[in-house]
C-alpha positions in Angstrom: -98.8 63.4 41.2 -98.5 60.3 43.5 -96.0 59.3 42.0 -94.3 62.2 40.2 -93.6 64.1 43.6 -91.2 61.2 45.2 -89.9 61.0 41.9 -89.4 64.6 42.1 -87.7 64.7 45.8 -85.2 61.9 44.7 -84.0 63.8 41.3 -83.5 67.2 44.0 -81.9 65.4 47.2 -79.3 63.8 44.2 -78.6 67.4 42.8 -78.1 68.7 45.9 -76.2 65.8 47.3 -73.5 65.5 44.7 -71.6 68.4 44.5 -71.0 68.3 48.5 -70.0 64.8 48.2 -67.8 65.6 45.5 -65.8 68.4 46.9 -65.6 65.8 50.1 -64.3 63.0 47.8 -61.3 65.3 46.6 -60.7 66.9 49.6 -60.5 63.5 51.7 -59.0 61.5 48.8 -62.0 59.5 48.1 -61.4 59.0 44.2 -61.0 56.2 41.8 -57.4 56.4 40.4 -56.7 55.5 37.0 -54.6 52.4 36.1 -54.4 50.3 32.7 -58.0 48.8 32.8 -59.7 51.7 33.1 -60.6 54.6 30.9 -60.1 58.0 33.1 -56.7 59.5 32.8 -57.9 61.8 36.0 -58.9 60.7 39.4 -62.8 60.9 39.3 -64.8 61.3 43.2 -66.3 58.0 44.1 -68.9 59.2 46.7 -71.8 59.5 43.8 -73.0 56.2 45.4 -74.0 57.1 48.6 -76.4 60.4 47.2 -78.1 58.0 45.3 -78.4 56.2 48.3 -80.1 58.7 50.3 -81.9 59.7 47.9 -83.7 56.8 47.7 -83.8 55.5 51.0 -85.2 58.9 51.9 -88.1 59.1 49.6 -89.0 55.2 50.3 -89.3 56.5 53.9 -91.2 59.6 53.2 -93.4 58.2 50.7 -93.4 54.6 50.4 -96.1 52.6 53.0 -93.9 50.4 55.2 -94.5 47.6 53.0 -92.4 44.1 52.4 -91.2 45.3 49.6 -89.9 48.8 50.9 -88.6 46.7 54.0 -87.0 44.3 51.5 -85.1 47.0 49.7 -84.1 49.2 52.6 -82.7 46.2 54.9 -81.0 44.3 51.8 -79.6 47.8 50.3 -78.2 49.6 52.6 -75.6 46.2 53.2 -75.0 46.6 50.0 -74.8 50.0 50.1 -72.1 50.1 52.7 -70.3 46.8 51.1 -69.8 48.4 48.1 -68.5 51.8 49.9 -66.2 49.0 51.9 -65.1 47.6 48.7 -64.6 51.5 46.9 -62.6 52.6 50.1 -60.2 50.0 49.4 -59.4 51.1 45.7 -59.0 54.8 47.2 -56.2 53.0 49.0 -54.8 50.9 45.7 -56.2 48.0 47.6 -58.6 44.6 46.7 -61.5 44.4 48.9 -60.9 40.4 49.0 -63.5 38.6 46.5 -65.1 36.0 49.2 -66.4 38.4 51.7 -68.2 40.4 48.7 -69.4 36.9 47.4 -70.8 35.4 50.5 -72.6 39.2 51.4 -74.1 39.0 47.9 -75.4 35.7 48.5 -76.4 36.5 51.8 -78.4 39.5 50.6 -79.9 37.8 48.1 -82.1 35.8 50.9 -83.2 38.8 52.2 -86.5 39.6 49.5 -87.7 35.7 50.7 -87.9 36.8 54.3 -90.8 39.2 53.3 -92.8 36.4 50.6 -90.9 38.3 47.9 -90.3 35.6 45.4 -90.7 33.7 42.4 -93.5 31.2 43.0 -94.2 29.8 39.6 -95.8 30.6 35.8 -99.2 30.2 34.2 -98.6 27.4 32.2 -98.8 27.8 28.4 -102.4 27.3 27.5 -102.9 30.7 30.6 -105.7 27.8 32.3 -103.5 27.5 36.2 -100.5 28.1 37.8 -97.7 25.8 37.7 -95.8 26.1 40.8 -92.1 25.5 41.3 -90.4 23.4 44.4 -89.4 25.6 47.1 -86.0 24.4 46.7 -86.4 26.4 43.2 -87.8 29.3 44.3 -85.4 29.9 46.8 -82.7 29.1 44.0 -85.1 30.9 41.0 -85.1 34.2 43.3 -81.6 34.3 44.8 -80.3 33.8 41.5 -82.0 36.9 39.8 -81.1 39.3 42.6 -77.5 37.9 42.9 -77.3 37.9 39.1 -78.5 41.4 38.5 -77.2 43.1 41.2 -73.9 42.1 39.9 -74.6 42.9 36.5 -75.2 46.4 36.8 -72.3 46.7 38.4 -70.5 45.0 35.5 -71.7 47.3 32.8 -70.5 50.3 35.1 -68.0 51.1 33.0 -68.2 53.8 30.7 -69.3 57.4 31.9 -73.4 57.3 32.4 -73.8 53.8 31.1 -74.8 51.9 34.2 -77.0 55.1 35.6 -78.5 55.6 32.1 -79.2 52.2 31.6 -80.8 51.5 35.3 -82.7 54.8 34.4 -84.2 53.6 30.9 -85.5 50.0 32.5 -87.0 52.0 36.0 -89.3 53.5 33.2 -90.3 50.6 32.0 -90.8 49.1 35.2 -92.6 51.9 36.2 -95.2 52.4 33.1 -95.3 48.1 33.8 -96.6 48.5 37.3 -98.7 51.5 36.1 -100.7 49.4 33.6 -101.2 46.2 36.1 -101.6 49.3 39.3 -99.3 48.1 41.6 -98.5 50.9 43.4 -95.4 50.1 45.4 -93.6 48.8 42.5 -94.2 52.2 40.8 -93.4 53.8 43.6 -90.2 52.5 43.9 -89.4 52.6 40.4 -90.5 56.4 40.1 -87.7 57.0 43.0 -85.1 55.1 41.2 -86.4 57.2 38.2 -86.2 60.5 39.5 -82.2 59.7 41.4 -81.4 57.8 38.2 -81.8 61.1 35.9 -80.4 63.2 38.0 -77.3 61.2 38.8 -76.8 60.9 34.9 -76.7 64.9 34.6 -73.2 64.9 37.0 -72.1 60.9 35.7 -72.5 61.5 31.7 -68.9 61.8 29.8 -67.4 63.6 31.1 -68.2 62.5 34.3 -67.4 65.0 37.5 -68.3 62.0 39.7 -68.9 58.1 39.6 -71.1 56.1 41.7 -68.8 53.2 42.7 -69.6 50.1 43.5 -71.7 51.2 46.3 -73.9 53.2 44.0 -74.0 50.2 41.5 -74.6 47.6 43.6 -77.0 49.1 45.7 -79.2 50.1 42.3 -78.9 46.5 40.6 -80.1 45.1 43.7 -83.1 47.8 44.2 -84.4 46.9 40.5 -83.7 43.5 40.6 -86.6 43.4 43.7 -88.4 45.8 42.1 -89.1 43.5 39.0 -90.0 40.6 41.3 -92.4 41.8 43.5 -94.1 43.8 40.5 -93.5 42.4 36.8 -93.2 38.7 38.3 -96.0 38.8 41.1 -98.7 37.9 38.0 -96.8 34.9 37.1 -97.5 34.9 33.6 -95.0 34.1 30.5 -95.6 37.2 29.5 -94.8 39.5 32.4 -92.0 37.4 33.1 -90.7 38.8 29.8 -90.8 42.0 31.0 -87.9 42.7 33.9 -85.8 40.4 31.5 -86.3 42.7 28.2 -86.1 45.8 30.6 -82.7 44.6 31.5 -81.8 43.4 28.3 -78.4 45.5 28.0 -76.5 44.4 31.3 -78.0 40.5 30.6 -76.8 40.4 27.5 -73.4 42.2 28.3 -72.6 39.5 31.1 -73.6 36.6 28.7 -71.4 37.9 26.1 -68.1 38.6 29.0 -68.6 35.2 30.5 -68.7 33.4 27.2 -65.6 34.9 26.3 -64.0 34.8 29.7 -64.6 31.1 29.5 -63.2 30.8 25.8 -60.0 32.4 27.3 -59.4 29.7 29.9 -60.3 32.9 32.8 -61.5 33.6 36.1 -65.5 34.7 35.6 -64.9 37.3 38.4 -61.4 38.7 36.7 -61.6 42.1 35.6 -61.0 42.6 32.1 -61.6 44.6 29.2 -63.9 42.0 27.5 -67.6 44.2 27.8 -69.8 45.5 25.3 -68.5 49.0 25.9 -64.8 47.9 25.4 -65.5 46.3 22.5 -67.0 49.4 21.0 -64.4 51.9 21.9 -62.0 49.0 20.3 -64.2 49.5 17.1 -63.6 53.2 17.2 -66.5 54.9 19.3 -66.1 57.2 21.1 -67.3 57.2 24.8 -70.4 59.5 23.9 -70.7 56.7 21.3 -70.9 53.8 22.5 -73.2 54.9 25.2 -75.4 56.5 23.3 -75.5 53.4 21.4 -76.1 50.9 24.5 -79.2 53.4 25.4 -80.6 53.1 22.1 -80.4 49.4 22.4 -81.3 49.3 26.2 -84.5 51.6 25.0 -85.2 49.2 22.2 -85.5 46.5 25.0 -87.5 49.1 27.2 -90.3 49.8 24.4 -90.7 46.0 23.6 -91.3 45.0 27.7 -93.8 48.0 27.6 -95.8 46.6 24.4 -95.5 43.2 25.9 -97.3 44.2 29.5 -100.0 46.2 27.3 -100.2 43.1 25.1 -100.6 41.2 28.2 -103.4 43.3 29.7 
């Protein structure tokens, strides 16, 4: 029940949230138009975002103890949070929010789980006898890296109707049975939240989707799980857990490997959009939307199930 009632209150305030918002997105013009890169041929609302947003934010604050991590996530997401809605106001318009702002607020954010000793310090070395511990230079660099990289990542793979929500869904579970097993509370916490908002996001963002949660949404998630997974599946240090955030995010790590191999094969900008993701490639192949994500959640629970057997291995 600890855990189970915030998860609870997250999955109602995003039930309840959504359909206000939406009527509010189509009533203001809030919606992501369609244009040749994308797949909707209607204009969808773009205010999921922000429910999931207060959904979380609201159950850290009721239930979460005011702990570095929950300061780490609150302070670092809501700038993301309301970058991304900066950045999803512009395409309302048929506008660019201009790439270097975005980049150096990314970067910027990605300091901000270091102010609160939220970091990657080091690994057991391979015989499990001590701790080999990195440079501070590197753990700055290790850490940044990760929160930078998956933030952005989810929001890559936010392409298809319920793929980035389903697959931020599927690795909160792991995370959460992760920090269950090695009982670190706040990292369940946290992940139970993302849990609960995750699920019922997925019930108003699956094809076809009545609403999409934008890049404020996305960005806001990636960078919520992405802290998540350091201060719980990498706090123990060991080869093994460090396995686990990276199988649990298997899907968007791989998709981004796979886009910027071929984005540098084709001579392109890395931050270009295209239609060079997993997802695209599937539909190309003949899936349908239903498909292909169905497909990417089979893979992305594959990934899932192995991090879980590798934490209980690792017990």
């Amino acid at each position: 029940m600890q855990y189970f009632i915030p998860l609870l209150i997250s999955f109602a305030v995003v039930t309840l949230l959504v359909p206000v918002l939406r009527k509010f997105a189509l009533a203001t013009g809030f919606v992501d138009r369609p244009n040749n890169r994308k797949i909707h041929s209607a204009p969808i609302p773009l205010l999921g975002g922000v429910a999931i947003y207060i959904a979380c934010a609201g159950s850290i604050l009721l239930f979460s103890r005011n702990s570095d991590l929950t300061k780490a996530v609150l302070i670092g997401g809501t700038i993301l949070m309301l970058t991304g809605l900066t950045d999803d106001w512009f395409k309302t318009r048929g506008l660019d929010f201009p790439v270097w702002p975005r980049l150096l607020i990314y970067i910027g954010v990605s300091t901000v789980p270091l102010w609160f000793g939220i970091e990657i310090i080091g690994v057991s070395n391979l015989q499990f006898t001590g701790m080999v511990f990195f440079p501070v230079w590197f753990v700055w660099l290790g850490t940044m890296a990760w929160v930078f990289g998956i933030t952005n990542m989810i929001n890559f793979i936010d392409g298809v109707d319920g793929l980035a929500s389903g697959i931020v869904t599927i690795a909160s579970i792991a995370l959460l049975v992760a920090a269950l097993v090695k009982r670190q509370e706040d990292s369940a916490m946290l992940a139970a939240i993302l849990v609960g908002a995750g699920l019922a996001f997925l019930a108003f963002n699956f094809y076809p989707a009545k609403i999409f949660m934008g890049d404020a949404g996305a960005i806001f998630l990636g960078y919520t799980i992405a802290v998540v997974a350091i201060d719980g599946a990498f706090k123990s240090a060991t080869f093994v857990s460090i396995l686990v955030p990276v199988l649990a995010l298997g899907v968007p790590i791989m998709d981004t490997a796979i886009v910027f191999t071929r984005r540098l094969l084709k001579g392109n900008g890395l931050h270009h959009a295209d239609k060079l993701h997993t997802h695209h490639s599937l539909m190309k192949w003949g899936l349908s939307q239903t498909q292909t994500v169905s497909f990417l959640y089979l893979i992305g629970a594959l990934f899932s199930l192995l991090s879980i057997i590798v934490v209980l291995m690792g017990r």
